[in-house]
C-alpha positions in Angstrom: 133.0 204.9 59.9 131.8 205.1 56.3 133.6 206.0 53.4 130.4 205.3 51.1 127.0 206.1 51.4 125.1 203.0 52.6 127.5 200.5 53.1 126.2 197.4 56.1 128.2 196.6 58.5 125.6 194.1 60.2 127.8 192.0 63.1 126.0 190.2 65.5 126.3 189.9 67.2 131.5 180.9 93.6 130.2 180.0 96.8 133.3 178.6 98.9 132.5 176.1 101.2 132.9 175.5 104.8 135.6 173.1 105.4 135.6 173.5 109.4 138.3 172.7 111.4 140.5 171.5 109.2 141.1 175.2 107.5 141.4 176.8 110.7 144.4 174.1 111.8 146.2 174.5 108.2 146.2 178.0 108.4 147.3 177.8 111.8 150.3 175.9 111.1 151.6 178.0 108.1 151.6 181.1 110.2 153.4 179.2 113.0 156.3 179.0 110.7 156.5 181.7 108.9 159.6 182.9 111.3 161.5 179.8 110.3 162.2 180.6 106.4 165.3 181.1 105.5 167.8 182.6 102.4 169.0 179.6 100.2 172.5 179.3 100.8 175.0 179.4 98.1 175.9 175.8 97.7 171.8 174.9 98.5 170.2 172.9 95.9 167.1 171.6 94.9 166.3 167.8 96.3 163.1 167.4 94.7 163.3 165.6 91.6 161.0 166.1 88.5 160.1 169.1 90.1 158.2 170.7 86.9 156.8 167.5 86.1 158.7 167.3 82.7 158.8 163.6 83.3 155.4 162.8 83.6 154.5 161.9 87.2 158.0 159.9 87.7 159.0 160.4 91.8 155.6 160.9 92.1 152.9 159.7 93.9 149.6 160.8 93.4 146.2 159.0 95.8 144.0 157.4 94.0 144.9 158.0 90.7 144.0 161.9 90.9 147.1 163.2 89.2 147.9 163.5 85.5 150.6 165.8 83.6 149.1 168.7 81.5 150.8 170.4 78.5 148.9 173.8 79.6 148.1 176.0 82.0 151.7 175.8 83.0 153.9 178.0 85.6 157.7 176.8 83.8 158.6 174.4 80.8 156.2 172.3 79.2 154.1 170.0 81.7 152.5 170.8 85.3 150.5 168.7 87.5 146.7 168.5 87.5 144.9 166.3 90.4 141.6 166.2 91.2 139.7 165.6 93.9 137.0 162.9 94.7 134.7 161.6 97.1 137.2 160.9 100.1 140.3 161.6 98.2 142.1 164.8 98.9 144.2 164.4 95.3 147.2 164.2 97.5 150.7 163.7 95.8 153.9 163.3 97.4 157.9 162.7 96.5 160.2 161.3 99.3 163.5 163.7 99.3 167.0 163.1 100.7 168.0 166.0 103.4 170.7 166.4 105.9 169.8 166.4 109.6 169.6 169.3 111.3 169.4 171.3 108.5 166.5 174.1 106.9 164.9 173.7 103.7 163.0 176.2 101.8 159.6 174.4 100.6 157.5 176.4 97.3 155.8 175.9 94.5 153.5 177.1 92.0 149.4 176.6 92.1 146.7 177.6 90.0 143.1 176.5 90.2 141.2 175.0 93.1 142.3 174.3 96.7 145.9 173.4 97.1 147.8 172.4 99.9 151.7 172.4 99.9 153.8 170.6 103.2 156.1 168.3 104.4 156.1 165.5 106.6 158.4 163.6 108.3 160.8 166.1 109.6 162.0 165.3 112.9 160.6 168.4 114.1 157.3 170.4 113.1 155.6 169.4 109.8 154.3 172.3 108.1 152.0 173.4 105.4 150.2 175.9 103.8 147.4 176.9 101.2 145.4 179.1 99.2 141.9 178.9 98.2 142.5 179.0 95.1 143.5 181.5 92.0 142.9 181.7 88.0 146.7 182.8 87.9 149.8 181.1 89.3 150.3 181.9 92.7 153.1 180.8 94.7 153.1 179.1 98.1 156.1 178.7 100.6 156.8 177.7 103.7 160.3 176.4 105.1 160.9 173.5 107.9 163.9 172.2 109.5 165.1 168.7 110.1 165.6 166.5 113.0 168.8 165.8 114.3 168.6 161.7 112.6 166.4 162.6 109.6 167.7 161.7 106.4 164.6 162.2 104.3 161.4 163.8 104.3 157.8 163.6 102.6 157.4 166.5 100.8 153.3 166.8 99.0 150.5 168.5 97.5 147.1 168.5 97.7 143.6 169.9 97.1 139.8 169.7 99.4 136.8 167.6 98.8 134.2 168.8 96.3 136.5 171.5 95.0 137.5 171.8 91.4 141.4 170.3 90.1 144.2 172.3 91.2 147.3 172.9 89.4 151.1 172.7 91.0 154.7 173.4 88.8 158.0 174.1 89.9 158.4 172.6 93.1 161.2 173.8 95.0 162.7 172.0 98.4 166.1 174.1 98.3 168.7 173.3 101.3 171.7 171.1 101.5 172.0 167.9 99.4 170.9 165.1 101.3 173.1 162.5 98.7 170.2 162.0 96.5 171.5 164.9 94.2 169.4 167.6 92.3 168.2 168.3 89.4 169.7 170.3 86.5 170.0 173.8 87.9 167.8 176.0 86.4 168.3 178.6 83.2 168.5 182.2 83.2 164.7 183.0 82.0 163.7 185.0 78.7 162.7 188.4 78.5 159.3 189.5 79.6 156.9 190.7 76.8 154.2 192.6 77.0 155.4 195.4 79.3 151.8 197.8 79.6 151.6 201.1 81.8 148.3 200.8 83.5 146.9 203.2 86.0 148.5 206.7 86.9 148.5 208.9 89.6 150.8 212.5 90.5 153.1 209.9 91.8 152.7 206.4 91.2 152.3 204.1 87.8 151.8 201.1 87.2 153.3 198.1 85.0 152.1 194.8 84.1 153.8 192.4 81.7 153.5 188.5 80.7 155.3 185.9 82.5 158.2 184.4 81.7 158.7 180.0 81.7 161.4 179.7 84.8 161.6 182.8 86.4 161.1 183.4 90.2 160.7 186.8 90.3 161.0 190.1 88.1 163.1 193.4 88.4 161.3 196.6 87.1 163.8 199.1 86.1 162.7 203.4 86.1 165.1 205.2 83.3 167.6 202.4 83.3 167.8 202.4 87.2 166.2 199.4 89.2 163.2 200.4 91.2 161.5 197.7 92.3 160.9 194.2 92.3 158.0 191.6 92.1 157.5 187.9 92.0 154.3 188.2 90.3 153.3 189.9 87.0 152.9 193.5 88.1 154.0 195.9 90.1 153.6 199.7 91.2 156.4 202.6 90.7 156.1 204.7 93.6 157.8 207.9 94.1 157.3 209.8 90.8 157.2 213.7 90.4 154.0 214.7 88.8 153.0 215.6 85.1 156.5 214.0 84.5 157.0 210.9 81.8 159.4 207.9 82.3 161.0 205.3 80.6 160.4 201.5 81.8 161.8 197.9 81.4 161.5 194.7 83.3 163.7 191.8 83.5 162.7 188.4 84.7 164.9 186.5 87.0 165.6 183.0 89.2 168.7 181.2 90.2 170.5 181.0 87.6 170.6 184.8 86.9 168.7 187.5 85.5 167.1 188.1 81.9 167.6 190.6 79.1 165.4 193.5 80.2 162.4 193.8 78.1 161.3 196.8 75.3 161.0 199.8 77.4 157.5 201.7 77.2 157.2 205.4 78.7 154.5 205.9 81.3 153.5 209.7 82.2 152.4 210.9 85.8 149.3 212.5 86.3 149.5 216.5 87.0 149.2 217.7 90.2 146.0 219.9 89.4 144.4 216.8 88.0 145.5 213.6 89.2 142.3 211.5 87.6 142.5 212.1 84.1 143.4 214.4 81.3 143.8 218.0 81.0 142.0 219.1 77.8 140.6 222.2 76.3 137.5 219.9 75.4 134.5 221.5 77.4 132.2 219.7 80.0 129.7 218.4 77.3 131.0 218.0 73.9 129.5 217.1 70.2 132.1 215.2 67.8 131.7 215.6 64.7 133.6 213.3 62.0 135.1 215.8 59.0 135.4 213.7 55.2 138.6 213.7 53.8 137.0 212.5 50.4 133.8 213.3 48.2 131.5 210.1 48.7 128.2 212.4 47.9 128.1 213.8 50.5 128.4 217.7 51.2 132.2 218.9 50.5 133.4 220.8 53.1 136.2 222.9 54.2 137.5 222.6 58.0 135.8 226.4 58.0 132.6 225.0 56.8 132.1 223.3 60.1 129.4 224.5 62.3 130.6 225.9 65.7 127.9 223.3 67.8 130.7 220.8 66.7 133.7 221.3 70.0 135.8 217.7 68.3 136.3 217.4 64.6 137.9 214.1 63.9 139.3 214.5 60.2 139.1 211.3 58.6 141.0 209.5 58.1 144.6 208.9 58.3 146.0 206.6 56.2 147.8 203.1 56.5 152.0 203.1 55.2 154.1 200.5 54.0 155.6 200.4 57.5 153.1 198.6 60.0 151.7 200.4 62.8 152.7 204.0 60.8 150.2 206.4 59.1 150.6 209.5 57.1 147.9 212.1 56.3 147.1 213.2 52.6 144.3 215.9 52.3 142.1 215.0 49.0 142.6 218.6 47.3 141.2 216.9 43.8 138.3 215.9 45.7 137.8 218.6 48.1 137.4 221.1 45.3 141.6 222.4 45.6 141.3 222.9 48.9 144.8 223.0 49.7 147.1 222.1 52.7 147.8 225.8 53.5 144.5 226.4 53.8 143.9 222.8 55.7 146.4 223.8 58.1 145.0 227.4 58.9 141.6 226.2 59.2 142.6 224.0 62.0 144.2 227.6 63.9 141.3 229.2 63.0 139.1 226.2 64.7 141.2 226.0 68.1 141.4 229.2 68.1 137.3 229.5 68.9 137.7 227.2 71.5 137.3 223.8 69.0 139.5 220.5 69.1 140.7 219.5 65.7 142.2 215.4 65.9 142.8 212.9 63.3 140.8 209.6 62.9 143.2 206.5 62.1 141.1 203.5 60.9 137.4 204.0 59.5 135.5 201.3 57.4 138.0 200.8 54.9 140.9 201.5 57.5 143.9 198.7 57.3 146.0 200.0 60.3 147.7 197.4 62.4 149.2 197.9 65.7 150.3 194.1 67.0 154.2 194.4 68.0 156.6 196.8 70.1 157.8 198.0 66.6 154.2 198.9 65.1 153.3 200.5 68.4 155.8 202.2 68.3 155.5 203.2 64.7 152.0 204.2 65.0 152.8 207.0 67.9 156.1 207.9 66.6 154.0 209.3 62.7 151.0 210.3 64.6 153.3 212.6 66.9 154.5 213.7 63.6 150.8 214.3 61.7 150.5 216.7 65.5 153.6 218.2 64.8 152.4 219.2 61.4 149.4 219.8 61.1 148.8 221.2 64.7 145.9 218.2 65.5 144.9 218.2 69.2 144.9 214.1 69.6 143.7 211.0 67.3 140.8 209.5 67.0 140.9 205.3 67.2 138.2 203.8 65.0 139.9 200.2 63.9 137.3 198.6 62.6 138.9 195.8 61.3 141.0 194.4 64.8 142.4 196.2 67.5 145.2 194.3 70.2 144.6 196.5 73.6 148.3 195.3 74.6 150.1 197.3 71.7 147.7 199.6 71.3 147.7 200.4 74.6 151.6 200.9 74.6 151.2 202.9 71.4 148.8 205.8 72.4 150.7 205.9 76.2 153.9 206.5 74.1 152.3 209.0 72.3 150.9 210.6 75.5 154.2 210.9 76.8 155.1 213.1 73.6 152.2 215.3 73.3 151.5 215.6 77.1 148.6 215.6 79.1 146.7 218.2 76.6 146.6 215.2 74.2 143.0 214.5 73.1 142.3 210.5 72.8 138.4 209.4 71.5 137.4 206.2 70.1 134.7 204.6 68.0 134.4 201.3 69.0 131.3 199.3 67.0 128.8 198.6 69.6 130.2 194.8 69.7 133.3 195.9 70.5 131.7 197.5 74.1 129.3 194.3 75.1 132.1 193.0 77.4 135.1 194.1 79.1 137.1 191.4 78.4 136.7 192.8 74.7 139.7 194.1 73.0 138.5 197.7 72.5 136.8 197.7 76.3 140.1 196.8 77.2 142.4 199.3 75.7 139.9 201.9 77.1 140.2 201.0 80.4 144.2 200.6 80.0 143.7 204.1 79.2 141.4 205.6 81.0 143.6 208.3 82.8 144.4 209.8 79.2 141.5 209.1 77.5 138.9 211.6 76.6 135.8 210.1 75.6 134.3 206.9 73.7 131.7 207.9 71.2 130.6 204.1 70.2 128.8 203.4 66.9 125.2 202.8 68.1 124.2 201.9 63.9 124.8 198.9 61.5 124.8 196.8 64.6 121.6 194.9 64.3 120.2 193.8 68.1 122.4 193.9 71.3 122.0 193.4 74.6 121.7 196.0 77.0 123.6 196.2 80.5 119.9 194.6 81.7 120.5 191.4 80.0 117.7 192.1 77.3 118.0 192.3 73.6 117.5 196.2 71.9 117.1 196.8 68.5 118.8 199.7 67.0 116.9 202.7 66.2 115.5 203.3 69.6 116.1 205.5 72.5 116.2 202.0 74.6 119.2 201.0 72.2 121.1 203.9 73.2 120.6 204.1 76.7 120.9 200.6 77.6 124.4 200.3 75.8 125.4 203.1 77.0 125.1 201.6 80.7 127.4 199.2 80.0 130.2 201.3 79.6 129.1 203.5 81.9 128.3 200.9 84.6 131.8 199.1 82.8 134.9 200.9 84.2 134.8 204.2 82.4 133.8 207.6 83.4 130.7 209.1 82.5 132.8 212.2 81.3 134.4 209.5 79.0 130.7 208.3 77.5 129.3 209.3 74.3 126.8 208.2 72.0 127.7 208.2 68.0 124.5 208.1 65.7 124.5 208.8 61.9 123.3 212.6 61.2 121.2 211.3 58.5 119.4 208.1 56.7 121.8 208.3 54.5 125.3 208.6 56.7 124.9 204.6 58.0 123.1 201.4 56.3 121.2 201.3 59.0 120.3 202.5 62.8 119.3 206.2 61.8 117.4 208.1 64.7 116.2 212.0 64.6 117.8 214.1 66.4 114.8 214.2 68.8 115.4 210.6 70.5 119.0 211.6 70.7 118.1 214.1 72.7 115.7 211.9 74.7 118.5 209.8 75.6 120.9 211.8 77.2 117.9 213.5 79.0 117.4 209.4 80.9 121.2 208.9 80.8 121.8 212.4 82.7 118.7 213.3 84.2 116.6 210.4 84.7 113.9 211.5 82.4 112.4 210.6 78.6 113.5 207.0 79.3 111.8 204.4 77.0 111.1 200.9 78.3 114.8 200.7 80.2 115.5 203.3 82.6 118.6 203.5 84.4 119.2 202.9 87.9 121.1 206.0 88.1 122.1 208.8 86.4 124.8 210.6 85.2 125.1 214.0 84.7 128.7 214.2 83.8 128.0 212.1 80.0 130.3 213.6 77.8 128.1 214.1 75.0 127.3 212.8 71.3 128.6 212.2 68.2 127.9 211.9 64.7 129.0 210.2 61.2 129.5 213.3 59.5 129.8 217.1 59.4 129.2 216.4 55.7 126.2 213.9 55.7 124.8 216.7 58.4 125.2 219.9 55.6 123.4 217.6 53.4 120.7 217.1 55.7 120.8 221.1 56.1 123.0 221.1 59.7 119.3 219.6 61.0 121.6 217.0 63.6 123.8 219.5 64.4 121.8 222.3 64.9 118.9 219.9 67.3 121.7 217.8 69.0 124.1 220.4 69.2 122.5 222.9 72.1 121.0 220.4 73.7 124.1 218.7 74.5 125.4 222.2 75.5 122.4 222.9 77.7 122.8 219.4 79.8 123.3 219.7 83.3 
């Protein structure tokens, strides 16, 4: 958002194939010995050498030339394996490992990429193997086979399929009793995980995802300093939970040599009983935000009581940035608000909730400097916005960065402050429309980190210049096509339609550019929820449940004589 009149923002902006029989006898023999793994003993150790392919390819043997080392993606240290297939070759590597007869050995490791094959051959008894078809994360395969009474070594390998793209393998592990060839140095106890998120809720279940850790095996997720459950992946799901109720996590990582620090904890809340999809708010079915100026920048001053009442969310703007990162304070402009003072500030806001409105602060805006990037700043930025609610009596925040925005701490930050406030808390953002093209975008992201708590995106459909629609063409701003066709995106993206808005300007003169009247507003949320006054890109479906509009300002909007509010204002009542 604005904090002068006409300032520009202009940003621009697989088919698997058959592999016959071959598959079907693989897959065969890795379910034939599944019954055959077995615990690693105490005094088991680890016969494969170079297993993480620190070394380069030393005690390896790769066909054909398909194998190099890689500095990165890798599972543990610094190197992994990378082979490739071609023509005929199968980009098989092997090592030759010292075993005791009659004995079991545990075989893993960990893939990424295309095909790949893990086995051993050579045992005396059944040669095994087994595979995946491939993954853009580490995944780990294992199998186990047991020695012949005579066999002294065995061939242990990798490999990937014909035509199929390189595969990836780190951190081989053939764990039993040493053969006499020895091992290699036992392994570390891992670092702590980072990046411990709370992801989706339900009345009894949340769940956690954090980044993994060089050398662990597995992870132990701990519930208010008591273990609760344990994954060898990156994620996992607390099961269990009493509803509307908020917890405390950490996570430690772990592997043979023993188990990590536990992690920063982050609180997670439950979902309440009554409502186990989202939040519980006082905001009503179909909502109008309106953004409330701290600051005289020509516009119309205005008290809090000078608001009309088509306006259900006034986002006072904005809160300011402290010396400590992540925090913000509020400071209301009496000098510039014509001595409107903090007493009266505060018992404007009762006076607002009190007819049925939702007053929330706005952290960021055009000028806005906040930065939420680390466990401390995230939480900093919930720990002083829990105090602004506390103070003031705001019903939630208001997220309009517009100069960065990390969904991880982010994320973690407005979850933390959930777990405060409680489920009443009111959460909107105001992404710029670049921010919502993709979901792999950092503001899509938090969103959908979020969405059980989050209220309602009102994106900034001005000072964008063109953008592509969820159709794959190119809108200009300025249009009812612009609006409706970016709106699909995040519609058709993850979030609710209940959690959809669309933020214009109220007047030419509250954005640089992308003013429309309040008549093709109204135009497009008649094709969004009804199907009808569509321009050139009409929706495949509609959606009744769109949350609403919003605009940039209450004030601009009293300049322009309330004509936004008073146009947009029932009609967004009046939708279906």
């Amino acid at each position: 958002m604005e904090r002068s009149e006409g300032s520009s923002r202009h940003r621009r902006s697989r088919v698997r194939p058959l592999l016959g029989g071959a598959v079907a006898v693989v897959a065969a023999g890795a379910l034939a010995v599944t019954g055959l793994a077995t615990s690693a003993q105490a005094a088991d150790v680890n016969v494969a050498k170079n297993a993480g392919f620190e070394s380069g390819l030393a005690n390896w043997t790769c066909s054909g030339g398909s194998g190099t080392t890689v500095s990165s993606p890798v599972h543990g240290g610094t190197s992994a394996l990378k082979a490739t297939s071609a023509g005929q070759d199968n980009a098989k590597c092997t090592q030759t490992v010292a075993v005791k007869p009659n004995s079991t050995y545990a075989l893993s490791s960990w893939v990424q990429g295309g095909y790949a094959y893990l086995g051993a051959s050579g045992t005396g008894t059944t040669d095994v193997s087994t595979w995946t078809p491939g993954s853009t994360s580490w995944t780990q395969l294992r199998t186990s086979f047991t020695t012949g009474p005579s066999t002294t070594s065995v061939t242990v390998y990798t490999h990937g399929w014909y035509g199929q793209a390189a595969y990836f393998a780190d951190d081989v592990q053939v764990t039993g009793p040493d053969g006499g060839g020895g091992t290699d140095p036992e392994p570390s106890v891992p670092g702590s995980p980072a990046g411990l998120t709370v992801g989706a809720t339900t009345t009894s279940s949340i769940a956690l995802s954090w980044n993994a850790v060089s050398g662990a095996t597995g992870y132990t997720v701990y519930r208010n300093g008591t273990k609760a459950t344990t994954s060898t992946g990156t994620s996992a799901t607390v099961t269990g939970l009493a509803a509307d109720t908020a917890y405390q996590f950490a996570v430690s990582a772990t592997n043979a040599a023993g188990e990590s620090v536990k992690s920063a904890t982050v609180s997670g809340r439950t979902a309440k009983a009554t409502d186990p999809g989202g939040p519980t708010t006082s905001v009503p079915k179909h909502a109008v935000t309106g953004y409330w100026q701290n600051f005289n920048n020509g516009a119309t001053v205005q008290k809090l009581s000078d608001v009309p009442a088509n306006y259900d969310i006034i986002a006072v703007s904005f809160a300011d940035a402290t010396a400590t990162p992540g925090a913000v304070t509020f400071n209301l402009d009496s000098a510039g608000l014509n001595g409107y003072t903090v007493a009266q500030f505060k018992a404007d806001i009762k006076a607002k909730q009190a007819a049925g409105k939702n007053v929330i602060i706005s952290v960021g805006g055009e000028k806005g400097s906040v930065a939420v990037n680390s466990d401390a700043s995230a939480t900093a930025f919930a720990d002083s916005v829990y105090a602004l609610i506390q103070e003031y009596g705001f019903n939630g925040v208001d997220i309009d960065l517009e100069n960065g925005l990390n969904s991880t701490y982010m994320t973690k930050a407005l979850r933390s402050l959930s777990s405060k406030a409680g489920s009443g808390l009111v959460i909107t953002m105001a992404p710029q429309t670049i921010d919502m093209q993709s979901t792999s975008g950092e503001y899509f992201k938090t969103a959908l980190n979020i969405k059980d708590i989050l209220t309602v995106v009102n994106m900034q459909y001005y000072n964008s210049g063109s953008m592509l629609g969820c159709d794959g063409k190119v809108y200009s701003q300025g249009s009812v096509d612009f609006l409706t066709a970016l709106a699909c995106i995040q519609l058709e993206g993850g979030l609710a339609p209940s959690q959809v808005g669309l933020g214009v300007p109220a007047s030419t003169r509250g954005a640089g550019s992308g003013y429309v009247a309040p008549s093709v507003v109204n135009a497009a949320l008649d094709c969004l929820t009804k199907g009808t006054s569509c321009g050139s890109f009409k929706p495949s479906r509609t959606y009744p449940a769109l949350r609403g509009a919003m605009t940039w300002s209450t004030n601009w909007d009293a300049t322009a004589g309330n004509a936004w509010s008073n146009a947009v204002g029932p009609h967004v009542h009046g939708l279906p």
